[in-house]
C-alpha positions as protocol buffer text, in pm:
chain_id: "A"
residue {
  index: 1
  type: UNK
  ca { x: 0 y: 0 z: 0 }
}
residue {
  index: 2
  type: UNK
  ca { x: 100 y: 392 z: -25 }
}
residue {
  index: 3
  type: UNK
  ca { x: 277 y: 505 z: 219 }
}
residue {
  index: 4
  type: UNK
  ca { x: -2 y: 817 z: 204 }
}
residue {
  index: 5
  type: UNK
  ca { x: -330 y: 582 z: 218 }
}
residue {
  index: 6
  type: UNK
  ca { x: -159 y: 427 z: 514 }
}
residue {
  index: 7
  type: UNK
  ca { x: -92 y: 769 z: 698 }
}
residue {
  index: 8
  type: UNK
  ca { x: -457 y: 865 z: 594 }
}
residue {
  index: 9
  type: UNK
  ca { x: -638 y: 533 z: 750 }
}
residue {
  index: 10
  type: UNK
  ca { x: -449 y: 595 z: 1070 }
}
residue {
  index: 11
  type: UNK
  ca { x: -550 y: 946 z: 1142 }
}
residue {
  index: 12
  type: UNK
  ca { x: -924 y: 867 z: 1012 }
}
residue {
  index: 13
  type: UNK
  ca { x: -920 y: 635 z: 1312 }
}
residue {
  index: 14
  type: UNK
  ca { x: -793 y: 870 z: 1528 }
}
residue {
  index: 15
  type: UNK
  ca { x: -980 y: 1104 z: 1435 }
}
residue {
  index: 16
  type: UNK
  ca { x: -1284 y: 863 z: 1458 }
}
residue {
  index: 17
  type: UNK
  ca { x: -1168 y: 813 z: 1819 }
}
residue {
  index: 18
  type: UNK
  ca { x: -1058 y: 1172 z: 1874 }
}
residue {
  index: 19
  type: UNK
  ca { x: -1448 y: 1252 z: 1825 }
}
residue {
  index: 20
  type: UNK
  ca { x: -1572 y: 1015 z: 2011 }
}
residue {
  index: 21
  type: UNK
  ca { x: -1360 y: 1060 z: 2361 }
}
residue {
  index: 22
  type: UNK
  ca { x: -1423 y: 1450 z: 2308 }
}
residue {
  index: 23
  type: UNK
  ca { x: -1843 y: 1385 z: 2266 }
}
residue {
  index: 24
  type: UNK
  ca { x: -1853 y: 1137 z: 2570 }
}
residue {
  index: 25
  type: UNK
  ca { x: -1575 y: 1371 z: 2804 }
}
residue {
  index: 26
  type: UNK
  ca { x: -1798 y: 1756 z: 2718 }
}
residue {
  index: 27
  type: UNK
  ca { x: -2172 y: 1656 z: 2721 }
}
residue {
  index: 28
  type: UNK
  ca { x: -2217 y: 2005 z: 2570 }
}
residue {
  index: 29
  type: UNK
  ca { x: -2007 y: 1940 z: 2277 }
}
residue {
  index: 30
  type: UNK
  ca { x: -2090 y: 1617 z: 2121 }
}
residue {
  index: 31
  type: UNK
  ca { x: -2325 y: 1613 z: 1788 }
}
residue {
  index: 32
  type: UNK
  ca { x: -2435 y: 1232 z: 1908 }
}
residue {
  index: 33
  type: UNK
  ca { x: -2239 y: 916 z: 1931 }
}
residue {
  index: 34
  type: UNK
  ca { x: -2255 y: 823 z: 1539 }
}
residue {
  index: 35
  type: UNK
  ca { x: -2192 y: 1225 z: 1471 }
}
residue {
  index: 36
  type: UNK
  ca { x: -1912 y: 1199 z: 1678 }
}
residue {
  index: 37
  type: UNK
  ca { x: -1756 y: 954 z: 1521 }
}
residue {
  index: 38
  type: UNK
  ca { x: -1825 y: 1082 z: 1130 }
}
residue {
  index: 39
  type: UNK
  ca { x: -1748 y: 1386 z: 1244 }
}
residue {
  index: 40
  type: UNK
  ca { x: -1367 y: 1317 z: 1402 }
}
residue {
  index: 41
  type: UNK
  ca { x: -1317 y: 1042 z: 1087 }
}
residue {
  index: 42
  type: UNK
  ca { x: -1338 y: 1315 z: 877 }
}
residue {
  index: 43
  type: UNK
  ca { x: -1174 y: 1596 z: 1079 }
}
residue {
  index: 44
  type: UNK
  ca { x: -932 y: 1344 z: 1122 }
}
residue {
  index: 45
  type: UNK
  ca { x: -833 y: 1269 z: 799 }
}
residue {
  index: 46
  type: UNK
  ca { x: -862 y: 1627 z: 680 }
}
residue {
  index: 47
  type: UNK
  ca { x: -694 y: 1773 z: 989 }
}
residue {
  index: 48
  type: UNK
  ca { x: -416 y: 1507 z: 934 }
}
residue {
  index: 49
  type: UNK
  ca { x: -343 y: 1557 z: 636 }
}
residue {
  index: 50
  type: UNK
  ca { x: -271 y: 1956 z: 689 }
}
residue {
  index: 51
  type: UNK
  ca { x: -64 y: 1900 z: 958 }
}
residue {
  index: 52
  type: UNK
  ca { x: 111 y: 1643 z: 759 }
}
residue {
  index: 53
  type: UNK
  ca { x: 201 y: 1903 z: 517 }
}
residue {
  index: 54
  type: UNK
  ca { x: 244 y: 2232 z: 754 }
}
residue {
  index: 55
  type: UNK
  ca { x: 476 y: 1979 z: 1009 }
}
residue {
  index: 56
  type: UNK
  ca { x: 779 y: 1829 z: 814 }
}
residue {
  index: 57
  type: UNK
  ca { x: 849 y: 1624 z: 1106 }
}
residue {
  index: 58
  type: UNK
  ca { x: 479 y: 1466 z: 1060 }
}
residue {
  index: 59
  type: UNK
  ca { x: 572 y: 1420 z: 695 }
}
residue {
  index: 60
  type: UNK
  ca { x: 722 y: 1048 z: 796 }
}
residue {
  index: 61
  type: UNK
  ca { x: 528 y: 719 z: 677 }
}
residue {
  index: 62
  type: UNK
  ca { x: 312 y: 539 z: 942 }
}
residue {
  index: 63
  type: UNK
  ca { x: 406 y: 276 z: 675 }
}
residue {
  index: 64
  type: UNK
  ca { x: 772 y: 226 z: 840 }
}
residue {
  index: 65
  type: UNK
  ca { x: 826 y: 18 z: 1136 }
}
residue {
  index: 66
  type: UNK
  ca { x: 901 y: 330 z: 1315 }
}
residue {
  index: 67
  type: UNK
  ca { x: 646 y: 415 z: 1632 }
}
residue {
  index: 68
  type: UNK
  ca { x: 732 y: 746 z: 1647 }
}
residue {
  index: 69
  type: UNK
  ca { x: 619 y: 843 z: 1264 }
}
residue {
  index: 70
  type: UNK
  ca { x: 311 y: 616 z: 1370 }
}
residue {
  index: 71
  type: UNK
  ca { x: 220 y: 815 z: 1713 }
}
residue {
  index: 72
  type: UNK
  ca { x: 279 y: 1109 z: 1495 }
}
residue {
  index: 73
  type: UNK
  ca { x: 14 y: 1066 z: 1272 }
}
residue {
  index: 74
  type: UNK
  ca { x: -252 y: 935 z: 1519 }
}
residue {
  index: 75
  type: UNK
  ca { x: -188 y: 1252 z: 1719 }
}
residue {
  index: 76
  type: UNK
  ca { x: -237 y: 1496 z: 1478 }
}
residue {
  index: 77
  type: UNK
  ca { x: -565 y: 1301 z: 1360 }
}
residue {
  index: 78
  type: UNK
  ca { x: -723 y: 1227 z: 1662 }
}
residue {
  index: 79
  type: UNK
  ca { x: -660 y: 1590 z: 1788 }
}
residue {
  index: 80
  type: UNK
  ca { x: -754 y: 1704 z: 1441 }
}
residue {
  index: 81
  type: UNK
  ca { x: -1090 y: 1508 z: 1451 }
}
residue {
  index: 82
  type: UNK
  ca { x: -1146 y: 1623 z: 1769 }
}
residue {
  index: 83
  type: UNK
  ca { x: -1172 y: 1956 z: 1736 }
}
residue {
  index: 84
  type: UNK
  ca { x: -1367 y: 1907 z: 1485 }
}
residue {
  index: 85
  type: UNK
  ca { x: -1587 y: 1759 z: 1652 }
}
residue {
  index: 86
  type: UNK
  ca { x: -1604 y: 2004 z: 1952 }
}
residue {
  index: 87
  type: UNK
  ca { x: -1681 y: 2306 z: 1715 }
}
residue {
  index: 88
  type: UNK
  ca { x: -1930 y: 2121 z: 1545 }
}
residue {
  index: 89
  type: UNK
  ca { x: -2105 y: 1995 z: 1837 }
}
residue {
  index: 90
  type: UNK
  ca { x: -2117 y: 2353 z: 2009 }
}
residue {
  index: 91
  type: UNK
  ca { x: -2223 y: 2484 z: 1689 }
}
residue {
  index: 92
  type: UNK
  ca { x: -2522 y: 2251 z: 1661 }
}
residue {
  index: 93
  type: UNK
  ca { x: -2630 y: 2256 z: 2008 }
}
residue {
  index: 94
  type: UNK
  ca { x: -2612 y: 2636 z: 2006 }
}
residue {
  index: 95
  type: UNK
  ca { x: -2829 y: 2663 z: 1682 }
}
residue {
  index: 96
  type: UNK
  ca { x: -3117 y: 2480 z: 1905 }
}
residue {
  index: 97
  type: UNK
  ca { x: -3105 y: 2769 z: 2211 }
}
């Protein structure tokens, strides 16, 4: 596989889990567990992949055996995703006030 499509699944994850732990942690911020979830995936793939490219030092392959490159890319998707998330959720439960 592509050493990008690899980076990519691995911060869609984390962003998927990103979402979720920031939905169930801030009651006020979550747009529903299967929003969460979409919501992170795709924050963290997106959010990932601009870090990937602002960060050189996030610009290594998850594909390598190395765990740091790996970490790397999981933290800036699942922090990616779940911001996402948390602006999304406070924008949607703000809309219903």
């Amino acid at each position: 596989m592509s050493s990008t499509i690899i980076n990519l699944i691995v911060q869609v994850i984390a962003g998927a889990i990103g979402g979720t732990a920031i939905g169930q942690t801030v009651k006020n911020l979550t747009a529903g567990p299967l929003g969460n979830i979409i919501i992170g995936a795709i924050g963290g793939g997106v959010g990932g992949q601009i870090l990937s490219a602002l960060i050189p030092a996030l610009q290594a392959s998850a594909a390598t055996p190395d765990i740091g490159s790996i970490v790397g890319q999981a933290v800036g998707g699942g922090a990616a995703g779940a911001i996402l998330t948390a602006i999304v959720g406070a924008v949607k439960n703000n809309m219903g006030k």
